[in-house]
N, C-alpha and C positions, 0 to 999 in steps of 0.2 A: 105267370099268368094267373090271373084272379081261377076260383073255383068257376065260375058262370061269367063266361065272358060278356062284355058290352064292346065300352071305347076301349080298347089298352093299348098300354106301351109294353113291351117285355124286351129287359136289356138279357139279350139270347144266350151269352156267357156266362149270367147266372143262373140259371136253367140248368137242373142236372137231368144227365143223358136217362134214360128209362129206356128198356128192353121193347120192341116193338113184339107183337106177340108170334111165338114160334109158328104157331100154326098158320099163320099167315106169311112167315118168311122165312127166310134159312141162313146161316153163317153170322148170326148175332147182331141183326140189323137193331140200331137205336135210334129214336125219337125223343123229339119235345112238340108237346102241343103249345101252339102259337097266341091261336084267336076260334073261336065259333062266332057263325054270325045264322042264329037261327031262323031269322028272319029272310034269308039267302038261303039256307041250308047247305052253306057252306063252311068249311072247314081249313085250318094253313097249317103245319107242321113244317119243319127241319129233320131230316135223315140222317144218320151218321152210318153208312154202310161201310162193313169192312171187305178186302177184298177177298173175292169167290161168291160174296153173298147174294142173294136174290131176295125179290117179293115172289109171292107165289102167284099161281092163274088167278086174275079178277077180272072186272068189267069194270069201265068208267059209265057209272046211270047217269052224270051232268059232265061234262067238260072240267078238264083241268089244266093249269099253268104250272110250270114248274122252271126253277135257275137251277142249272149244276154249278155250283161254286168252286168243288174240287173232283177231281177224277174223269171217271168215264163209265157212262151207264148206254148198255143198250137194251134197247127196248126194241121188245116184237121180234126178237131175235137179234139184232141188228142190222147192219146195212147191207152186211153177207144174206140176210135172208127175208129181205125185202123191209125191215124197220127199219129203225135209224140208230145211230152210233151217237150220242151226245158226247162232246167232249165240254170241260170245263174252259172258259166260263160262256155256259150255252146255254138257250132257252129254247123251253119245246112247250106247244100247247096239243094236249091230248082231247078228242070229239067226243063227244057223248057215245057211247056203247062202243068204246075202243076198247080190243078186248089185247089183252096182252099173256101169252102162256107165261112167260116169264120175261123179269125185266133182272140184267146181271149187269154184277158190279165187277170185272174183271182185277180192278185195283181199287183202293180204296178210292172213296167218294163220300161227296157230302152234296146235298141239294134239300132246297126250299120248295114247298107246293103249295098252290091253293087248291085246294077241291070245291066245286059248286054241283054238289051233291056228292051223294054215294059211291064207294065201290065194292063192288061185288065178287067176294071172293069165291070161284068154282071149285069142281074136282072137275077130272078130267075130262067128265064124259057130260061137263059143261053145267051139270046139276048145283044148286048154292049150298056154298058151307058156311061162308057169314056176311052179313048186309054191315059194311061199315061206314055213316054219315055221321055230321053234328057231333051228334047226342049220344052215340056208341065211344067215339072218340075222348069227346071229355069224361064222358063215365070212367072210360077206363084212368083216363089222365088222374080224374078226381080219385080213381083207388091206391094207381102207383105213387102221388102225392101224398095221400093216407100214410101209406105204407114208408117211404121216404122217412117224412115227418119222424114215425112211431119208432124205425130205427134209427134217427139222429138222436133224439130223446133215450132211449135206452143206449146206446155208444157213450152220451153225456152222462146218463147217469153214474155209467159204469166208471169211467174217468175219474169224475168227483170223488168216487167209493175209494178209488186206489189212490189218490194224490195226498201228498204228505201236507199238511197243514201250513202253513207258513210262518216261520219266526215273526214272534210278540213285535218285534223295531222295525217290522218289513212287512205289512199286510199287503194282503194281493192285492193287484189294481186291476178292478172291474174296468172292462171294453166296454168303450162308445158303443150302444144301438145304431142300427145305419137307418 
């Protein structure tokens, strides 16, 4: 995904996983951000939940869509307590100011969302701990990218430094750009 999204394509398997942030989840939930459309004030991401993990208590401020591709997520509890159980491959649209204490991933899962607007993440006693739209999301994207980048480039360097030169009859052969 471009830095500032417009039109894109993003082929999703080249997309490296990135840490979605602790503080808003538990058991080492990862993402990729997809698309922003500021214009919408919406947002699409891919999850990679592992199982036991969770999102933490938020608010949906706009309605969202989401596929479960793989797994099973319940949200609002689940069906045992009055939410629903998704199983893969399912689709659920969440209403505006749907508040969820927790949504768990019992097994591993993976699901696609679009958000059209914000969520709002609580503490318990319902108070906000972070407003997350748009522009929080790609921030963060554009730093985990940063960061990405800056240790592929130091990993390369370091390689280069340790790699034995190559016999004078046999020069290395530089890889196609893709």
């Amino acid at each position: 995904m471009n830095a500032t999204a417009t039109a894109d394509y993003v082929q999703i398997n080249e997309q490296p996983w990135m840490p979605f942030p602790a503080a808003l989840s538990e058991g080492g939930i990862r993402w990729k951000l997809l698309h922003v459309s500021p214009e919408m004030g919406a947002w699409t991401a891919i999850f990679d939940c592992p199982k036991g993990s969770s999102f933490n208590r938020h608010i949906h401020l706009g309605p969202g869509e989401y596929l479960l591709t793989k797994g099973k997520m319940e949200v609002r509890g689940g069906v045992g307590e009055g939410g629903a159980t998704a199983l893969s491959l399912g689709y659920g649209y969440e209403a505006c100011n749907a508040r969820h204490d927790k949504t768990f991933f019992p097994v591993a899962s993976e699901f696609y969302m679009t958000f059209l607007g914000p969520l709002e993440f609580i503490h318990e006693d319902g108070s906000p701990l972070a407003v997350v739209g748009w522009s929080e999301a790609q921030g963060l994207w554009k730093v985990q990218m940063a960061e990405h980048a800056a240790a592929g480039k130091k990993a390369a360097g370091g390689k280069k430094a340790a790699a034995k030169p190559a016999p004078a009859k046999a020069p290395a052969r530089k890889k196609a750009k893709a």
